[in-house]
C-alpha positions in Angstrom: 0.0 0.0 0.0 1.4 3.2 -0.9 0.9 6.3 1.5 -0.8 8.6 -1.5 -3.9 6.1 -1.3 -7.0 6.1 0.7 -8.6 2.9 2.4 -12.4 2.4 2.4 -13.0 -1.3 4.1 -15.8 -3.0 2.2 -17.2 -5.7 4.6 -14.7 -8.4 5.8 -13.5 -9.1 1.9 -11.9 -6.4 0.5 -10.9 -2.9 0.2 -10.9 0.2 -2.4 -7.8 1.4 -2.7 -7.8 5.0 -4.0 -4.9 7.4 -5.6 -4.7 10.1 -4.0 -2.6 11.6 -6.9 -4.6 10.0 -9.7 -7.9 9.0 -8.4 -8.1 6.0 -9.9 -9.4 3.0 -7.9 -8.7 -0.7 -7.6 -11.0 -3.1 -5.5 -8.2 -5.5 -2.9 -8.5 -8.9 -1.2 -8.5 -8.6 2.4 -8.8 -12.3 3.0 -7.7 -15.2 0.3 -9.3 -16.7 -1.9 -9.3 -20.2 -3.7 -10.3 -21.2 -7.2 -13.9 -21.6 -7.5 -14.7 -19.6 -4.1 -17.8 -17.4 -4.7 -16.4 -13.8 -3.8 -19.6 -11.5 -4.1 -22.7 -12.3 -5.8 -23.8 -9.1 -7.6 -27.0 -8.1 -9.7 -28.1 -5.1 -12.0 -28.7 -1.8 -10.3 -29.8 -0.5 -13.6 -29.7 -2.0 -17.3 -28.5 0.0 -19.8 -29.0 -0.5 -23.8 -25.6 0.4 -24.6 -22.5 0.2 -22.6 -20.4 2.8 -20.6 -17.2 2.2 -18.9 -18.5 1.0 -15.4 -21.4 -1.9 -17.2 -21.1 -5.5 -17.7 -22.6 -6.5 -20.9 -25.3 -9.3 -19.9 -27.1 -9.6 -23.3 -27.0 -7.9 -26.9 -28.8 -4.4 -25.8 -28.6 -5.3 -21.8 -25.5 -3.6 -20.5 -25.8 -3.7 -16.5 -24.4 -1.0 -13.7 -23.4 -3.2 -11.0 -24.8 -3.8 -7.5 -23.0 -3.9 -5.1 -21.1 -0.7 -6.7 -17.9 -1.8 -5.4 -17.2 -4.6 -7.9 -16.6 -1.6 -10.5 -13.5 -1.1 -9.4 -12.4 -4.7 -10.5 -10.2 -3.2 -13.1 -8.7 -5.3 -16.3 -5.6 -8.0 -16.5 -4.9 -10.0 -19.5 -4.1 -12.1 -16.5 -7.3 -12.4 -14.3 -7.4 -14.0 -11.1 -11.3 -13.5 -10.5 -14.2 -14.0 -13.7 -17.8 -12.1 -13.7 -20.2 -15.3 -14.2 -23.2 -13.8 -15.6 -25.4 -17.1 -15.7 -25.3 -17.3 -12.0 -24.4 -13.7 -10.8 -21.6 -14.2 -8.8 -18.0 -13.3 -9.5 -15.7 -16.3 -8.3 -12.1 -17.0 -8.2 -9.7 -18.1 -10.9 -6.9 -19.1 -9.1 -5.4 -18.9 -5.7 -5.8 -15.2 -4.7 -3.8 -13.9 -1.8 -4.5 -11.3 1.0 -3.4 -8.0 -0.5 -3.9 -8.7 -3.9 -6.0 -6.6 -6.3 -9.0 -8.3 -7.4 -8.8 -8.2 -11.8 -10.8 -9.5 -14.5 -10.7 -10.1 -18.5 -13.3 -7.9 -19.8 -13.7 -9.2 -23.2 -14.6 -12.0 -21.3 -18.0 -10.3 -20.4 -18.1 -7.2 -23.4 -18.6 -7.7 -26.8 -17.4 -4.4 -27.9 -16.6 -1.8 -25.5 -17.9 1.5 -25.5 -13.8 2.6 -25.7 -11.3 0.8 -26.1 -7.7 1.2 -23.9 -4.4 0.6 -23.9 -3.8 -2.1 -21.8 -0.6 -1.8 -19.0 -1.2 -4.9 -17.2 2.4 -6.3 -17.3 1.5 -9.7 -18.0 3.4 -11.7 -20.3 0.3 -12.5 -22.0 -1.0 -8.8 -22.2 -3.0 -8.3 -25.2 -2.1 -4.1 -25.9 -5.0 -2.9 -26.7 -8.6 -3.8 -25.2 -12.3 -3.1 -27.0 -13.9 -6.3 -26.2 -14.3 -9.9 -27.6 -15.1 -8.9 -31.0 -12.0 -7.3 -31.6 -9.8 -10.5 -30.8 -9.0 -13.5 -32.4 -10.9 -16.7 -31.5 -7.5 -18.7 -30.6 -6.6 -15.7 -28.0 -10.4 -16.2 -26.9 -10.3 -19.6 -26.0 -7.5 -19.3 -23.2 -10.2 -17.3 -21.2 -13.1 -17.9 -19.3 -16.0 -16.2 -21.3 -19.2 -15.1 -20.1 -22.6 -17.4 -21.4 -23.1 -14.3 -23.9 -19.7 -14.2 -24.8 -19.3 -17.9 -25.9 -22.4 -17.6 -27.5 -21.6 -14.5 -29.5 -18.8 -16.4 -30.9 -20.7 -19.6 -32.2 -23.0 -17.3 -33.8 -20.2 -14.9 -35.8 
């Protein structure tokens, strides 16, 4: 933790760490996790037909700001270590995550095409560059991710 951030405790899980020279934010574990574990179950506060920087795209017009608001600041990896599971509303572990760690996700995993694209500065020796959503990638990058239900079947339909 660096001394330029803020600390606001969400329940006994995690924490938002916030920048105080930037602003941005980034949701951390504060206990760990294992593969599989359920870490929040989560639902639409509203649905929106198109998407916006903070939604999770849950169908072809149905584009979903996030309840509880805290699992916005999940931010993007190329290397995820949690996945939004859209079928069942709950966002679970990847992998093994440790006490400290921020929380990340793929979001081409759950957006089609995003509403803008970024470039991406994840570090991971997989990182993809550039990010705009699933549409934009190749199917053999694709299939070394967990995809959302809309995702996968986006991509037997194309």
């Amino acid at each position: 933790m660096l001394v330029s951030e803020k600390i606001t405790k969400i329940g006994s899980i995690a924490e938002i760490r916030e920048s105080q020279t930037t602003g941005d934010k980034s949701l951390y574990a504060t206990v760990e996790f294992k593969p599989g574990q359920i870490i929040s179950n989560f639902g639409g506060k509203e649905i929106l037909d198109r998407p916006n920087y903070l939604t999770v795209q849950i169908g072809d017009s149905q584009h979903i700001m996030l309840d509880p608001e805290f699992l916005q600041y999940i931010n993007h990896s190329c290397s995820p270590n949690v996945f939004f599971d859209t079928q069942k509303m709950v966002v679970i572990a990847l992998r093994n995550i440790e006490m400290g760690e921020e929380f990340t996700f793929f979001y081409p995993s759950t957006e089609w095409s995003m509403d803008r694209g970024f470039d991406c500065f994840c570090q991971s020796e997989n990182c993809l560059g550039y990010i705009q959503g699933a549409a934009h990638l190749p199917l053999d990058v694709l299939k070394k991710y967990k995809l959302s239900q809309y995702i996968e079947n986006r991509l037997k339909v194309e």
